[in-house]
C-alpha positions as CSV (number, residue, x, y, z in Angstrom):
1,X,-15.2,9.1,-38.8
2,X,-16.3,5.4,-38.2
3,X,-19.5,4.7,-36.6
4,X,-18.8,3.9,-32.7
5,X,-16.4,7.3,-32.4
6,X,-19.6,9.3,-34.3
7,X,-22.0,7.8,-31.9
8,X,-19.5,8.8,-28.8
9,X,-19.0,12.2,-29.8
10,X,-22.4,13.2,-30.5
11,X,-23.9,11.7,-27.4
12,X,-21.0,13.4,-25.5
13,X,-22.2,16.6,-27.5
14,X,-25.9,15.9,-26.1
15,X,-25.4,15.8,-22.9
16,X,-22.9,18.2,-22.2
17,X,-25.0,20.8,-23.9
18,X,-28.3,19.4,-22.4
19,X,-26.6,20.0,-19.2
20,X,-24.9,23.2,-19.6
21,X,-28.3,24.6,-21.0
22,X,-30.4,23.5,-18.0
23,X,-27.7,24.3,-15.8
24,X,-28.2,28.1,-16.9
25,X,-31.8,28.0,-17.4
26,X,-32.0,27.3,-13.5
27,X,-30.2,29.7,-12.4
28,X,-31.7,32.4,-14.3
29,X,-35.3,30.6,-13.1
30,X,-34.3,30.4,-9.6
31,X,-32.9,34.4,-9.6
32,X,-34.9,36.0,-11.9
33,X,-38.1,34.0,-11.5
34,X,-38.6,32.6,-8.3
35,X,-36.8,35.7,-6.9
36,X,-34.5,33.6,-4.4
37,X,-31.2,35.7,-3.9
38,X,-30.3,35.2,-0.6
39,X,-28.0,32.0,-1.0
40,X,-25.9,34.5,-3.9
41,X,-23.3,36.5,-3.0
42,X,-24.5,39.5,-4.7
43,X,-22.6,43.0,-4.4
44,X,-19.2,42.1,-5.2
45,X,-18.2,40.9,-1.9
46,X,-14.8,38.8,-2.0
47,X,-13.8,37.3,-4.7
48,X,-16.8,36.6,-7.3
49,X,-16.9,37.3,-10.8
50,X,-18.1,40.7,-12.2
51,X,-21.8,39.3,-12.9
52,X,-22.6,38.8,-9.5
53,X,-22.8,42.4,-8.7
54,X,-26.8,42.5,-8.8
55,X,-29.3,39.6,-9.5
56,X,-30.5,41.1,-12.4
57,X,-27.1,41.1,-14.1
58,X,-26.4,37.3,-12.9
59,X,-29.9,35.9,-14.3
60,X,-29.1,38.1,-17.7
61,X,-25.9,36.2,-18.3
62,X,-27.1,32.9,-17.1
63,X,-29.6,33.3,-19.4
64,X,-27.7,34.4,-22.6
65,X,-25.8,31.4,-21.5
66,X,-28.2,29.1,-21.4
67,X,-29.7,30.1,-25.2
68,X,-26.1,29.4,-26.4
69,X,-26.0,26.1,-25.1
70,X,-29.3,25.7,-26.7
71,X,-28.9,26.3,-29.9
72,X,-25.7,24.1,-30.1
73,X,-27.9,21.3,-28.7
74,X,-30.4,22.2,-31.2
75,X,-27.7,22.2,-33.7
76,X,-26.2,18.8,-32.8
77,X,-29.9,17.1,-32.3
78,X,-30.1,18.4,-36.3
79,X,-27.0,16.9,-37.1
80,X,-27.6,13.4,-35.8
81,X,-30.6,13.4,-37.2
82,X,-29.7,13.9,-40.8
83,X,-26.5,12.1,-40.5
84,X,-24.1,14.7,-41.0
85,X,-21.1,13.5,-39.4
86,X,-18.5,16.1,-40.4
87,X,-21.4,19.0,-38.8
88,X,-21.6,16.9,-35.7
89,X,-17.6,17.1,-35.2
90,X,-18.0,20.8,-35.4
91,X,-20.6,21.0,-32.9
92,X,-18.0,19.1,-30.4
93,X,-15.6,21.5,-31.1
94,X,-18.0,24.1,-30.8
95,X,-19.3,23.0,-27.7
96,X,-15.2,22.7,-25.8
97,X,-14.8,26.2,-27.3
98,X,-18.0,27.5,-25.7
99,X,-17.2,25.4,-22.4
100,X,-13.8,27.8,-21.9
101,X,-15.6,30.5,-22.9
102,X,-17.7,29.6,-20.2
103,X,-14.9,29.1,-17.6
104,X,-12.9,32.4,-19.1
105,X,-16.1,34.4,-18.0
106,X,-16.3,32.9,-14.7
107,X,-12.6,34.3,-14.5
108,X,-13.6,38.1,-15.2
109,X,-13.2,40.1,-12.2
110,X,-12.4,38.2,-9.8
């Protein structure tokens, strides 16, 4: 992998798992911390997916989520640092993986 598409890819990396993490992280702060529930639609009313039947449940998965997308930003921020190219291509692939992972279980009962 030449230099340019190495850079690319593990900025790409950064940021998509920087934002996925903090994405999470706020949700679970803003349900589980701050307590604010009443903009959710929690109960299973319509069509939601199956971790929005209590708040509990929906701050619990946003934050498993979020410590996934952690680590693989971890992971990657190791990588870049020590160079490893090959390591930083699998933490790509790892992150589009986790991404429909992420959309699949957004899918679940709905």
């Amino acid at each position: 992998m030449n230099r340019p598409t190495n850079i690319i890819l593990s900025s790409l990396t950064l940021i998509l798992n920087g934002f996925l993490a903090l994405m999470n992280f706020s949700e679970w702060y803003i349900v589980k911390i701050q307590g604010r529930t009443a903009e959710y639609p929690f109960g299973g009313e319509g069509p939601t997916p199956y971790y929005y039947k209590t708040a509990e449940l929906y701050s619990t998965v946003n934050l498993i989520w979020g410590i996934i997308f952690l680590t693989v930003l971890l992971f990657t921020t190791w990588t870049v640092i020590k160079g490893q190219k090959k390591l930083t291509a699998i933490s790509f692939g790892s992150t589009l993986i986790l991404l429909l992972g992420l959309f699949i279980h957004g899918q679940i009962g709905t």
